[in-house]
C-alpha positions in Angstrom: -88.5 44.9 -105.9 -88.6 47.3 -109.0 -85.4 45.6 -110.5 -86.6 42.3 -109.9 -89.6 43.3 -111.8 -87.2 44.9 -115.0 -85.2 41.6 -115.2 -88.7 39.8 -115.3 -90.3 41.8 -117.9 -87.0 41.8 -120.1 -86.6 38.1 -119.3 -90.2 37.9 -120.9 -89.2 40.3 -123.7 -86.7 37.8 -124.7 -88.4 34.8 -124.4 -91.4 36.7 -126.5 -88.9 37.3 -129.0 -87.3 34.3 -129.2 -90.7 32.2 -129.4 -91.8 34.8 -132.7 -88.3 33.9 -134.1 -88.6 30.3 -134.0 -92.4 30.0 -134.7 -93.9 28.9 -138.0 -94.8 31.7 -140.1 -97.8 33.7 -139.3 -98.1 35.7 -142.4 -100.9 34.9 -144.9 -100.0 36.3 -148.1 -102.0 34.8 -151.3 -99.7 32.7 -153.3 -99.9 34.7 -156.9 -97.2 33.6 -159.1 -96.1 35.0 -161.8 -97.9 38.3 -163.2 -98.3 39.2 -166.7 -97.1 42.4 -167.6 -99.9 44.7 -168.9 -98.2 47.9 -169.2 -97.3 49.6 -172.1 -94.1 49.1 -174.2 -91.3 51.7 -174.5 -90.5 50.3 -178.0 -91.2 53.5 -180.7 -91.3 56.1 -178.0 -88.8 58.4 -177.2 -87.0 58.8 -173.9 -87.3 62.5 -172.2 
């Protein structure tokens, strides 16, 4: 019975895994585009 059990939870593993691969995207990440650059310049300095 316990290796019956093993193949079941890896069976489910897989099947887990395969549904996350083929699902839509769950990630929410804010849709920024392009960011100015505010730092400062490296023009007149000189390099250590």
């Amino acid at each position: 019975m316990k290796l019956l059990s093993k193949i079941q939870e890896n069976i489910q593993e897989v099947w887990k895994n395969i549904l996350r691969i083929f699902s839509p995207p769950d990630d929410d990440y804010p849709k920024t585009g392009i960011q100015p650059f505010e730092g400062e310049s490296s023009e007149g300095k000189e390099n250590l």
